[in-house]
C-alpha positions as a Markdown table, in Angstrom:
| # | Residue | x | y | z |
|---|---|---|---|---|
| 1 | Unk | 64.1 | -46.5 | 42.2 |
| 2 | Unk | 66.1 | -45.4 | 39.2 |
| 3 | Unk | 68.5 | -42.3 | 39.5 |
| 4 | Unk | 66.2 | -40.1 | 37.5 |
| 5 | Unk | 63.6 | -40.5 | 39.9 |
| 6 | Unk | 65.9 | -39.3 | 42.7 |
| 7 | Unk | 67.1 | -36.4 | 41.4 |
| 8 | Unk | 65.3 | -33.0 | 42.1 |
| 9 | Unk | 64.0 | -33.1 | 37.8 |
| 10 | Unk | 62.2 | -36.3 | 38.8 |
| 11 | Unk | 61.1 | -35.2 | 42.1 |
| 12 | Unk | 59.5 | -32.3 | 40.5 |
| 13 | Unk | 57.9 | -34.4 | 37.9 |
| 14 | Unk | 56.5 | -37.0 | 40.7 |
| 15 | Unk | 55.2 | -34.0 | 42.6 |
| 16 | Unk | 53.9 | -32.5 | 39.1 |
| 17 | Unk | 51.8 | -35.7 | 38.7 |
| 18 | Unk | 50.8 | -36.3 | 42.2 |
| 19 | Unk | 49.3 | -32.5 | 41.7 |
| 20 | Unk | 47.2 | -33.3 | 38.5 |
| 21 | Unk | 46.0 | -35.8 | 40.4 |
| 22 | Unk | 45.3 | -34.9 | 43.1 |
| 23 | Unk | 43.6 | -31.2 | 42.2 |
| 24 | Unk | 40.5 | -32.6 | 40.6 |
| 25 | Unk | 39.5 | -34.5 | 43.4 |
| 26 | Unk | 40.3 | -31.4 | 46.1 |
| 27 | Unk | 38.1 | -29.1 | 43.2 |
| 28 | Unk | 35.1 | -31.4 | 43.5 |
| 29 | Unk | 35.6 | -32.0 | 47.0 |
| 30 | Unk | 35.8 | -28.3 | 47.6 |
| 31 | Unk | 32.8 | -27.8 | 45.6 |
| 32 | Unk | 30.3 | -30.0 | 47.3 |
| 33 | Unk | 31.7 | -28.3 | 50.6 |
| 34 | Unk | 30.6 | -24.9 | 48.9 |
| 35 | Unk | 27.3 | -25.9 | 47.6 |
| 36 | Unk | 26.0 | -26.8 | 50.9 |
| 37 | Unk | 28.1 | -24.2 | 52.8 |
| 38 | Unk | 26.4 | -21.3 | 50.9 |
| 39 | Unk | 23.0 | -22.8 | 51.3 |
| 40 | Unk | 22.0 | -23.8 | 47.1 |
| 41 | Unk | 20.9 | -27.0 | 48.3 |
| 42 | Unk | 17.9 | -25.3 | 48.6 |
| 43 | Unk | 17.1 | -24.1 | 45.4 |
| 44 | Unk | 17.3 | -27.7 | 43.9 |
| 45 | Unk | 14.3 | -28.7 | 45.6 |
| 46 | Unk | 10.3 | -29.1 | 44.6 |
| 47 | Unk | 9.2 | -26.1 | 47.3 |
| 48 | Unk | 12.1 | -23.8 | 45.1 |
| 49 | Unk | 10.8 | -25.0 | 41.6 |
| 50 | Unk | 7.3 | -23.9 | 42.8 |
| 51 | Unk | 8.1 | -20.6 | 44.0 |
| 52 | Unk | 10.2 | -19.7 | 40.8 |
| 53 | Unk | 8.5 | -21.6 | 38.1 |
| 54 | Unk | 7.1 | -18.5 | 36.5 |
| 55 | Unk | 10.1 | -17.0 | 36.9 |
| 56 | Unk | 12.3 | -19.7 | 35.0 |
| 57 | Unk | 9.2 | -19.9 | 32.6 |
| 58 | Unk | 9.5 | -16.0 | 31.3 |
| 59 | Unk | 13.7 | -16.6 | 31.9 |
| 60 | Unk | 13.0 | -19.9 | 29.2 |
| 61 | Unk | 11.5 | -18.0 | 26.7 |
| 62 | Unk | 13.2 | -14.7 | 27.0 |
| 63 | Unk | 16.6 | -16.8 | 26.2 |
| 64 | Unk | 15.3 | -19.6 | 24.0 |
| 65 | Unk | 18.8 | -22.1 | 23.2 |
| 66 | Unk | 20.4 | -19.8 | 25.8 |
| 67 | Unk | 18.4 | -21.3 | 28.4 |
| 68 | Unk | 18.6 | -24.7 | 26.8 |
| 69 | Unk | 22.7 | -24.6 | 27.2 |
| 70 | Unk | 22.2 | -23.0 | 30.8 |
| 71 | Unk | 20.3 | -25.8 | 32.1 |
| 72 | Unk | 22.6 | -28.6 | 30.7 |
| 73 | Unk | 26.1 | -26.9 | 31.8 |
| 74 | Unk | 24.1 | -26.8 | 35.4 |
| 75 | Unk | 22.8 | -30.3 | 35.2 |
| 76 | Unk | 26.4 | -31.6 | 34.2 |
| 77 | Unk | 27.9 | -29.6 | 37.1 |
| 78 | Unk | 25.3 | -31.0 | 39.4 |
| 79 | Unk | 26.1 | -34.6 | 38.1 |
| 80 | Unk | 30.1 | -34.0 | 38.1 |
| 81 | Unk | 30.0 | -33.3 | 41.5 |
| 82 | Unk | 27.8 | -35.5 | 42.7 |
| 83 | Unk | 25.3 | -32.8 | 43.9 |
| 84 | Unk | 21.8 | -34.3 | 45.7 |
| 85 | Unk | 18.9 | -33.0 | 43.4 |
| 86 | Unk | 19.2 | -35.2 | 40.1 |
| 87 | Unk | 15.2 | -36.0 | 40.4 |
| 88 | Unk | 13.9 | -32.3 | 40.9 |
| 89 | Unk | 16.1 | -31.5 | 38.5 |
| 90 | Unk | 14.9 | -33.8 | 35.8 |
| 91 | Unk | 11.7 | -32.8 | 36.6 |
| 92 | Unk | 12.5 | -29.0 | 35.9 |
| 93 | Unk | 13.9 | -29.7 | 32.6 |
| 94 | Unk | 10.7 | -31.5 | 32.3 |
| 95 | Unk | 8.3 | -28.9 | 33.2 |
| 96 | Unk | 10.6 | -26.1 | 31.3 |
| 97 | Unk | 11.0 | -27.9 | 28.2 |
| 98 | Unk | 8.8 | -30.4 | 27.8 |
| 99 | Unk | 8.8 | -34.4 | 28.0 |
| 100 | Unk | 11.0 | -35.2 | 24.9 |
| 101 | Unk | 12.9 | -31.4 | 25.4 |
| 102 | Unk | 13.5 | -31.8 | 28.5 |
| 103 | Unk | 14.2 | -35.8 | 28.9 |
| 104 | Unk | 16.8 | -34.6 | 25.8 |
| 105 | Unk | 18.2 | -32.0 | 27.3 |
| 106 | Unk | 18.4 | -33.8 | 31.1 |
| 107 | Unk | 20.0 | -36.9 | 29.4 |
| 108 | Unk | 22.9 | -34.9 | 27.2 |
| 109 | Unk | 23.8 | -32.6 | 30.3 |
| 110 | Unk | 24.2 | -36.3 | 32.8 |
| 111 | Unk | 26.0 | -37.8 | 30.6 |
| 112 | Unk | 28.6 | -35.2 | 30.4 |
| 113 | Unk | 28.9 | -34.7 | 34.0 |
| 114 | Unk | 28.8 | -38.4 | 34.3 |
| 115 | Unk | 32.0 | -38.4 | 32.0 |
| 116 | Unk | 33.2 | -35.8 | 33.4 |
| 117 | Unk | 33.1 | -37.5 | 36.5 |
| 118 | Unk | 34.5 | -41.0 | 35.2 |
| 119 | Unk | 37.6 | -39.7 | 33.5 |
| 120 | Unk | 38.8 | -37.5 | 37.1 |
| 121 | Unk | 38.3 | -40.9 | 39.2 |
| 122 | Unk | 40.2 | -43.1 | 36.3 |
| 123 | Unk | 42.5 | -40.3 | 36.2 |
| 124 | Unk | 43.3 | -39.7 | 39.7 |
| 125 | Unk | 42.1 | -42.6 | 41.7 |
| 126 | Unk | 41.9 | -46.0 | 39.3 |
| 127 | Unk | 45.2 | -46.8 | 38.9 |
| 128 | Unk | 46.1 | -46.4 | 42.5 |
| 129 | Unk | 43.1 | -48.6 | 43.6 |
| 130 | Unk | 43.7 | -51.2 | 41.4 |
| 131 | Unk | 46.7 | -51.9 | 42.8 |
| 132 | Unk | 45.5 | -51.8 | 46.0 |
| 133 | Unk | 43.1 | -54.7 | 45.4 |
| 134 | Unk | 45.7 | -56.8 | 44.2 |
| 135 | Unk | 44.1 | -59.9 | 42.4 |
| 136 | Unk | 40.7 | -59.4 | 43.1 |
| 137 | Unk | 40.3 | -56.1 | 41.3 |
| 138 | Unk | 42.1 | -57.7 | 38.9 |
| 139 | Unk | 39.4 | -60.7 | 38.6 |
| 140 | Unk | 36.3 | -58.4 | 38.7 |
| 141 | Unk | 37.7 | -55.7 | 36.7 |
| 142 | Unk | 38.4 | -58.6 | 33.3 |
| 143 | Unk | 35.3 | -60.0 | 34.3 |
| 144 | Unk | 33.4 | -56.8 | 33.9 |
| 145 | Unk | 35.5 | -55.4 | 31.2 |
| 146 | Unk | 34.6 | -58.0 | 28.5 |
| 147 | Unk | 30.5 | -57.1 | 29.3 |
| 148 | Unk | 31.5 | -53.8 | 30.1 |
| 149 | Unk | 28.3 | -52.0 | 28.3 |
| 150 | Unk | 25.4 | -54.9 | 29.3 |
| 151 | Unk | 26.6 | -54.3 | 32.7 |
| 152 | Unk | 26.5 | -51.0 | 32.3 |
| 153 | Unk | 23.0 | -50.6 | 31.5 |
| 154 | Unk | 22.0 | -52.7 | 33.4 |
| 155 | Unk | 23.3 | -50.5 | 36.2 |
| 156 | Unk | 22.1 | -47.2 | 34.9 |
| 157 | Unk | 18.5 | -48.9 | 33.7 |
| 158 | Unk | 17.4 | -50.2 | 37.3 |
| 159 | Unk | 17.5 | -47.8 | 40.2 |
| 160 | Unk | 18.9 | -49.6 | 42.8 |
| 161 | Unk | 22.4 | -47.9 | 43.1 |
| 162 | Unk | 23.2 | -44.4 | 43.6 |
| 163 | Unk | 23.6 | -42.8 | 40.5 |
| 164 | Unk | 26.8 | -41.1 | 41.6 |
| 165 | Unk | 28.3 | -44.5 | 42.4 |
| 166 | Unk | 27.5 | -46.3 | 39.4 |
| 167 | Unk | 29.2 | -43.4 | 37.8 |
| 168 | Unk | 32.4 | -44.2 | 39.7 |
| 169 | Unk | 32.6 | -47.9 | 39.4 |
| 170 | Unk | 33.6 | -48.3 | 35.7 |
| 171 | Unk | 36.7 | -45.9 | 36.4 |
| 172 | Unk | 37.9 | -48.5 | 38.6 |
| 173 | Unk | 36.9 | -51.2 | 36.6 |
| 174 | Unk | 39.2 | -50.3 | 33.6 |
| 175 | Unk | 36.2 | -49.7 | 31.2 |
| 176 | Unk | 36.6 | -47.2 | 28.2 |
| 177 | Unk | 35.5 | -44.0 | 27.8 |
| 178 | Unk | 33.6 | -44.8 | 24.4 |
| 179 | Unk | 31.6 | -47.8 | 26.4 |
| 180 | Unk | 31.3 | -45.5 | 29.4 |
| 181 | Unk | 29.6 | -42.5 | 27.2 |
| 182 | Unk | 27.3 | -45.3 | 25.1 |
| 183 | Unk | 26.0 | -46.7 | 28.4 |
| 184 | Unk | 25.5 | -44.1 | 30.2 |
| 185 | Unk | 23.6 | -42.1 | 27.6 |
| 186 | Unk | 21.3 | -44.7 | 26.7 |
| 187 | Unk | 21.0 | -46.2 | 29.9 |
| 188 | Unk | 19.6 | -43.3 | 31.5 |
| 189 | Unk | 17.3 | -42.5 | 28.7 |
| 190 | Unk | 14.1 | -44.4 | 30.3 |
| 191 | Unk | 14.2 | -43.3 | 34.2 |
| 192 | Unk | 15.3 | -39.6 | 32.6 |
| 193 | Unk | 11.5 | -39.6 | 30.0 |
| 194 | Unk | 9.7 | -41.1 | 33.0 |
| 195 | Unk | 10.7 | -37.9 | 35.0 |
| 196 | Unk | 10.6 | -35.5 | 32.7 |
| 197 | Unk | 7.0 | -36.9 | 32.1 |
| 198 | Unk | 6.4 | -36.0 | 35.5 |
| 199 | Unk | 7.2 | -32.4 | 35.1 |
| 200 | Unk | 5.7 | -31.9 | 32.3 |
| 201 | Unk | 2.6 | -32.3 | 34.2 |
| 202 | Unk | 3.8 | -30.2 | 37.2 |
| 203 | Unk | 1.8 | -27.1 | 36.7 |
| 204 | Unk | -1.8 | -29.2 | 36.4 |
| 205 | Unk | -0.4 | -31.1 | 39.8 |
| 206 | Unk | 0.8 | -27.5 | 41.6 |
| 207 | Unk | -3.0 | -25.8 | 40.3 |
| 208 | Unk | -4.2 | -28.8 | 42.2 |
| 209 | Unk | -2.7 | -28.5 | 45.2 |
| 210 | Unk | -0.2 | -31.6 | 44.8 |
| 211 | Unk | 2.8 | -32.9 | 44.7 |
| 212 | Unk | 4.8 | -35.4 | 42.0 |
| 213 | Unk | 5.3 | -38.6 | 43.2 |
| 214 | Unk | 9.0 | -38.9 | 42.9 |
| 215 | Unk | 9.2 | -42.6 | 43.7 |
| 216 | Unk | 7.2 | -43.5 | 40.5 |
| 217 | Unk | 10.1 | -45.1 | 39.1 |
| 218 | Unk | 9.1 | -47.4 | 41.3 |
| 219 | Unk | 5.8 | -48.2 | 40.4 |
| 220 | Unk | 5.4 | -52.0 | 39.2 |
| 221 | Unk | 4.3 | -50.3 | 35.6 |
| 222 | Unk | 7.1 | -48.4 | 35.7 |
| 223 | Unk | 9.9 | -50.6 | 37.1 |
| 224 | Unk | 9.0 | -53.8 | 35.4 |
| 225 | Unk | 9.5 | -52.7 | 32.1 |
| 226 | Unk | 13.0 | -51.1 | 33.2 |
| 227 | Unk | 13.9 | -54.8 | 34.7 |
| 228 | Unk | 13.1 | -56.3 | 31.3 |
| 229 | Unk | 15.3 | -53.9 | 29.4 |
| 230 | Unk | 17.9 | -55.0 | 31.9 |
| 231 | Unk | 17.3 | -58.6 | 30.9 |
| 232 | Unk | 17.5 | -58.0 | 27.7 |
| 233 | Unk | 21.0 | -56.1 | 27.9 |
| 234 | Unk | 22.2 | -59.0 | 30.0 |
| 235 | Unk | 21.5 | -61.6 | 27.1 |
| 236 | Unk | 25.1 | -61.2 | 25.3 |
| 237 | Unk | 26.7 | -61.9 | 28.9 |
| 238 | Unk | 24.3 | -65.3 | 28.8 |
| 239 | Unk | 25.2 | -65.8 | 25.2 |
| 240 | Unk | 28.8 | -65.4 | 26.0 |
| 241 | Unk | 28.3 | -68.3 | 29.4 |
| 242 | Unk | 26.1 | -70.5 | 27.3 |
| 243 | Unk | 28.9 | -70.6 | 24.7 |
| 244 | Unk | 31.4 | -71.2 | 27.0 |
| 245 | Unk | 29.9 | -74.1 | 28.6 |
| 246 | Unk | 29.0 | -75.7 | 25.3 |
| 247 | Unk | 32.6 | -75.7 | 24.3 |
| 248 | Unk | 34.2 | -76.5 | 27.7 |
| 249 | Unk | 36.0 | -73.3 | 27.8 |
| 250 | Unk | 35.8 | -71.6 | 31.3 |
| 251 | Unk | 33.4 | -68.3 | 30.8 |
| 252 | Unk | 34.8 | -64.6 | 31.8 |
| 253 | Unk | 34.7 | -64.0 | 35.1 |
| 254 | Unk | 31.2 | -61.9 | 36.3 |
């Protein structure tokens, strides 16, 4: 430790930076405690959207692009802080603006949340778990780095993770922000039309006394054609081994 860092100017600044880091993580913390403390889970639910869905209909179309920037500031909050009611919510922006308005809208407000998100965990948390890890991290993190975006994609086009985890993992992994905000915003484009399909249609589906299926991403119709986009966005990262082989060069690490 040098001599600046022991004086009281560089303990200030260590505790200056152990602050900035540290207060994002406390804000979202704080805020998920809120949500559920003051009960709004349960207005991002289906039995809330079919109570107040004339309600946010008239609220639409008494505030036209108002509403439009309303819903993806609240989406993006919902995302940042890893909220629970992504679906229902995809599905509201469906049924209030349409399947292409609403799938727009729903993908531009995740994706900033989802940055939003990524840059606070790189910031606060990557370099300190990185070391950490030691040579592992180290391994996986080059290994993902160099296919950063197929492996992106292919984490945001097939719903097997969480969707506030695969937003987290690429903060650790050292990816950039550029990569991060490409993948994300056309990785999520498929699942997001596919819901906001959904709620287009809710009104017929509430007239008739039913409910959306919100496992239809699941559907073999649905989920096989998500699996082969994922194929095809692993094909540079088979490329990349297929070369390697050919030439006798050891292939990144995966």
């Amino acid at each position: 430790m040098t001599q600046s860092d022991t004086s009281p100017a560089g303990k200030a600044s260590i505790q200056t930076l152990m602050f900035r880091r540290i207060l994002p993580i406390a804000c979202l913390i704080a805020g998920f405690v809120v949500f559920f403390a003051l009960g709004l889970d349960r207005f991002v639910s289906l039995e809330a959207l079919k109570e107040n869905r004339e309600t946010l209909r008239m609220l639409v179309n008494e505030n036209g692009f108002g509403a439009i920037l309303a819903f993806v500031l609240i989406y993006a909050v919902v995302i940042a802080f890893s909220l629970p009611g992504g679906a229902i919510m995809t599905i509201t922006g469906g049924f209030l603006f349409g399947a292409i308005g609403g799938g727009l809208v729903v993908v531009l407000g995740a994706t900033i949340g989802a940055t939003a998100l990524f840059l606070i965990a790189r910031t606060a948390l990557g370099d300190v778990l990185r070391a950490k890890a030691g040579p592992f991290m180290s391994k996986m993190e080059d290994g993902f780095r160099s296919n950063a975006l197929s492996y992106l994609l292919v984490l945001r086009l097939i719903p097997l993770f969480p969707f506030w985890l695969v937003n987290l993992v690429p903060a650790f992994l050292g990816v950039s922000t550029p990569t991060y905000v490409i993948g994300t915003f056309f990785g999520i484009i498929p699942g997001t039309f596919v819901y906001a399909s959904v709620g287009n249609g809710l009104g017929a589906l509430i007239d008739a006394g039913q409910d959306p299926d919100l496992g239809i991403i699941f559907r073999p119709e649905i989920l096989g054609p998500l699996v082969g986009l994922a194929v095809l966005a692993l094909l540079p990262v088979i490329y990349k081994k297929v070369q390697a082989r050919k030439s006798g060069s050891p292939s990144p690490a995966s």
